[in-house]
N, CA, C and O of each residue as an XYZ file, in Angstrom:
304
protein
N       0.847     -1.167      0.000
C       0.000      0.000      0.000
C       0.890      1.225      0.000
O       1.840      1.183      0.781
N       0.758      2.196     -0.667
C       1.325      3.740     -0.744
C       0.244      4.717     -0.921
O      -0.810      4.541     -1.532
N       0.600      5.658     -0.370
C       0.238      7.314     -0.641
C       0.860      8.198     -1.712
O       2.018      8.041     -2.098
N       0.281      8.856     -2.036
C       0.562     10.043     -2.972
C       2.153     10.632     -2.160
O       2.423     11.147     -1.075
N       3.186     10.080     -3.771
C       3.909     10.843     -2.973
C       5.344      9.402     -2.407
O       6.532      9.648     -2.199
N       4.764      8.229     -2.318
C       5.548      7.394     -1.440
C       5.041      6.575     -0.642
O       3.837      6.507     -0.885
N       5.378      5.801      0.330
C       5.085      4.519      1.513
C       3.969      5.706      2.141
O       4.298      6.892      2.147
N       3.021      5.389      2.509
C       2.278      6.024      3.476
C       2.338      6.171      5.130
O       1.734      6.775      6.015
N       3.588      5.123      4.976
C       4.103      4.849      6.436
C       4.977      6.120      7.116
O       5.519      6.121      8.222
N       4.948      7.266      6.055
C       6.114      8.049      5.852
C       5.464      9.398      6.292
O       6.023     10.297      6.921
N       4.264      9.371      5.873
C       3.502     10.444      6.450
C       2.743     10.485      7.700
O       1.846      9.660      7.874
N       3.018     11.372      8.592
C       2.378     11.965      9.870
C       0.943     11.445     10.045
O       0.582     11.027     11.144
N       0.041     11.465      8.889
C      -1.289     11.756      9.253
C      -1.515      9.711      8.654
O      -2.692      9.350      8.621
N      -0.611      8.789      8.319
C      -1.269      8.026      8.131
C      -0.873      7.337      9.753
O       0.049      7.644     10.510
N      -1.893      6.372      9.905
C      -2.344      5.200     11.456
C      -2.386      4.091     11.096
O      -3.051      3.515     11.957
N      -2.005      3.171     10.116
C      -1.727      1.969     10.282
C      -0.530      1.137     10.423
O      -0.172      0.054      9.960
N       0.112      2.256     11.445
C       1.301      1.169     12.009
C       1.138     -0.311     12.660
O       1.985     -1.193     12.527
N      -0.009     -0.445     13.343
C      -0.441     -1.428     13.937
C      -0.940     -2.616     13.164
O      -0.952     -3.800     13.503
N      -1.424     -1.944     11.850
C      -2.046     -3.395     11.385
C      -1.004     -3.206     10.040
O      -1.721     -2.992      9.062
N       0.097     -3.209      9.747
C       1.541     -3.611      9.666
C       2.057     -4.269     10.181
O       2.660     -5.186      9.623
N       2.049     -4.099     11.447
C       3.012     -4.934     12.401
C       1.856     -6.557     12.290
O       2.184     -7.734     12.135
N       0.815     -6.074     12.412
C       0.143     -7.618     12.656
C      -0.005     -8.582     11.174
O      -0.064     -9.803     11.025
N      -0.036     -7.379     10.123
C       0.512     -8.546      8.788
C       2.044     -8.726      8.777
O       2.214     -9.681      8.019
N       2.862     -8.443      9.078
C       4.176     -9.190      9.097
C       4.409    -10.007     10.240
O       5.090    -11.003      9.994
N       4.016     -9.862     11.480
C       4.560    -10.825     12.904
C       3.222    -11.871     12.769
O       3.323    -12.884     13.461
N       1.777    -11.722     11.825
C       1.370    -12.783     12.135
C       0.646    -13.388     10.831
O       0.112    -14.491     10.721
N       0.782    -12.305      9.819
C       0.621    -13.048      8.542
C      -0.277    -12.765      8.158
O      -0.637    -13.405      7.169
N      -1.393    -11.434      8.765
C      -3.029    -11.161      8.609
C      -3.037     -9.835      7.725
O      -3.537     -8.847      8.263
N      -2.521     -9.692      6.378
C      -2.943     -8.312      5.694
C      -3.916     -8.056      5.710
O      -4.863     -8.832      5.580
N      -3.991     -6.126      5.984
C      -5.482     -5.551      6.232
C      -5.994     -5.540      4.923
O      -5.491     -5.585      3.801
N      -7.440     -5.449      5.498
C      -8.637     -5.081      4.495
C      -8.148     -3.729      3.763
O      -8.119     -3.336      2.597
N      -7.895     -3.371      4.631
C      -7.652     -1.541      3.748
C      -6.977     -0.680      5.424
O      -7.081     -1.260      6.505
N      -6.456      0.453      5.310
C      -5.890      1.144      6.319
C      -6.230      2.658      5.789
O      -6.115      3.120      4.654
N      -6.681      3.262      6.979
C      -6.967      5.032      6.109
C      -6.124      6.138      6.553
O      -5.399      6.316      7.533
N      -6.486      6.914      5.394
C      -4.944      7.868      5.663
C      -6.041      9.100      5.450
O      -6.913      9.145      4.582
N      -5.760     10.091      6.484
C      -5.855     11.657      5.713
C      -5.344     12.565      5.531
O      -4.455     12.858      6.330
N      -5.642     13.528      4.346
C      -5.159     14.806      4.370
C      -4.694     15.551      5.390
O      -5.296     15.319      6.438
N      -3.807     16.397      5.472
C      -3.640     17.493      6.666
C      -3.886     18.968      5.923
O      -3.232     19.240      4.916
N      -4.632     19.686      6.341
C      -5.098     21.034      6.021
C      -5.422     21.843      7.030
O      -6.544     21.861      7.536
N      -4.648     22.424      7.319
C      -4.331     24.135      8.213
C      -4.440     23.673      9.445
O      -5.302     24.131     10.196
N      -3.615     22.733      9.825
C      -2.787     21.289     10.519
C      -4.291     20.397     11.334
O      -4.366     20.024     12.505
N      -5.248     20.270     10.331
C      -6.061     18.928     10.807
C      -6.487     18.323      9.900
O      -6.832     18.863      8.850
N      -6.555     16.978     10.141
C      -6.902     15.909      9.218
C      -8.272     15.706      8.699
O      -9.357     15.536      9.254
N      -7.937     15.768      7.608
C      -9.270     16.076      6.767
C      -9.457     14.454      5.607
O      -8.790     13.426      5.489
N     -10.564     14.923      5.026
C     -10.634     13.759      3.736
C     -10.015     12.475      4.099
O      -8.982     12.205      3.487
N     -10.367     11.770      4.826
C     -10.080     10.273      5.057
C     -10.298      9.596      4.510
O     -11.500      9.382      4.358
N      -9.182      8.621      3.698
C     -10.274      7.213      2.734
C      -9.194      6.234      3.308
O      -8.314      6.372      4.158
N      -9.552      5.310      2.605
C      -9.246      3.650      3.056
C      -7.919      3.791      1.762
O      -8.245      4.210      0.652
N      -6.873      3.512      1.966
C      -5.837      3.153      1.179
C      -6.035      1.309      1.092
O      -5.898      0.655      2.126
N      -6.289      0.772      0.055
C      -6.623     -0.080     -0.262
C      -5.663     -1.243     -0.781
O      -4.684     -0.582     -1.128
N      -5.330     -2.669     -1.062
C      -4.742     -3.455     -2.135
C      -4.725     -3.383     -3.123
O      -5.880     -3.537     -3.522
N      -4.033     -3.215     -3.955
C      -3.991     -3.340     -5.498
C      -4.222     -4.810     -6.066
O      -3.499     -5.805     -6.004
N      -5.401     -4.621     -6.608
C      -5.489     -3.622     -7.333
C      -7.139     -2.252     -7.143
O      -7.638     -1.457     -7.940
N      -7.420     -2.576     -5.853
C      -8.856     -2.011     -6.060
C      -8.399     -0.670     -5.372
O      -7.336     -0.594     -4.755
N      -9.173      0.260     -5.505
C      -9.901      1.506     -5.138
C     -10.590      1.658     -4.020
O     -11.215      0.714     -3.539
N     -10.565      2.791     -3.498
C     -12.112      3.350     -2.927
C     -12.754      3.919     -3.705
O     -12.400      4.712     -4.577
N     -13.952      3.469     -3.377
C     -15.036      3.784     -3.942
C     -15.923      4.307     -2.718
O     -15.837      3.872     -1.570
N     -16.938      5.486     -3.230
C     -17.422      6.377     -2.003
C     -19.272      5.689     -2.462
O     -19.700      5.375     -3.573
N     -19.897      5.664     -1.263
C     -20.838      4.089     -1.362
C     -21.936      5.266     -1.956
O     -22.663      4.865     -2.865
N     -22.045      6.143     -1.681
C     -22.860      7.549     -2.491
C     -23.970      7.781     -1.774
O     -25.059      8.025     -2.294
N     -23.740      7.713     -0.409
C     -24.473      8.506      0.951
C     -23.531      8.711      2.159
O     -22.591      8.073      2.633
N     -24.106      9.748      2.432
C     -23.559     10.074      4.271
C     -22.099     10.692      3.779
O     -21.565     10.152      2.811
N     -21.394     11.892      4.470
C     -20.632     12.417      4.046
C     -19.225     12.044      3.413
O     -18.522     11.150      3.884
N     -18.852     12.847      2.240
C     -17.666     12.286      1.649
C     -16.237     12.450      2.896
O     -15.076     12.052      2.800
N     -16.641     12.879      3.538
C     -15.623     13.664      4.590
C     -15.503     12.215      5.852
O     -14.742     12.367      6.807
N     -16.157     11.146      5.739
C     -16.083      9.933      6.965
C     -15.884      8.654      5.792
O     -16.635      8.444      4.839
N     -14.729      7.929      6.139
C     -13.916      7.317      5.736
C     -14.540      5.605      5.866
O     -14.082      4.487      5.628
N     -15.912      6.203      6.414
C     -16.577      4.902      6.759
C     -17.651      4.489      5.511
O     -18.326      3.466      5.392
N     -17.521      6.016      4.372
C     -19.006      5.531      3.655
C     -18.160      5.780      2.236
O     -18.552      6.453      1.283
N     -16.603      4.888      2.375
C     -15.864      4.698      1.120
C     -15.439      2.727      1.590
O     -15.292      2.091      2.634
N     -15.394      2.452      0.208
C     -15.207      0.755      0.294
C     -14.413      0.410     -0.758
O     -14.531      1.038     -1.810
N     -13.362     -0.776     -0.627
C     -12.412     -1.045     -1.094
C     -12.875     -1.852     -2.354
O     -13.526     -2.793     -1.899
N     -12.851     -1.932     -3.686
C     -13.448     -2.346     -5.054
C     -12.966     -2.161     -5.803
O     -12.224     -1.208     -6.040
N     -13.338     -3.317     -6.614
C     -12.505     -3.222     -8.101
C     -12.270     -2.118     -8.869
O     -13.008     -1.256     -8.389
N     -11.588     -1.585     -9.905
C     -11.393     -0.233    -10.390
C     -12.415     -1.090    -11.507
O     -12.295     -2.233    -11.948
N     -13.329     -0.172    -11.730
C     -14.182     -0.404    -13.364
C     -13.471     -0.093    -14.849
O     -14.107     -0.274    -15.887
């Protein structure tokens, strides 16, 4: 998985150090891990950084701004 830019592990605002550590010490790659923007220093626009080869996709209710109503899917 990467971010715009490089490893996402690299940027401040991404949080899945933890479920890193638990796919390498126990073999369980995540579903997806979310990263957000930083803008006028708070984290904004959250999505699911996903496996390749799929996407987020935003499910097309409830705000684009919660990282909960985007899902990991095939690119069309």
């Amino acid at each position: 998985m990467h971010g715009n830019g490089g490893f996402a592990g690299e940027t401040p605002e991404f949080g899945g150090r933890p479920a890193v550590i638990n796919w390498v010490e126990n073999g369980v790659p995540p579903a997806s891990i979310t990263a957000s923007q930083v803008s006028q220093g708070k984290l904004v626009r959250p999505r699911p950084l996903c496996p390749y080869p799929q996407v987020a996709r935003y499910s097309g209710s409830g705000s684009p701004d919660d990282a909960a109503n985007f899902a990991c899917k095939a690119p069309q």
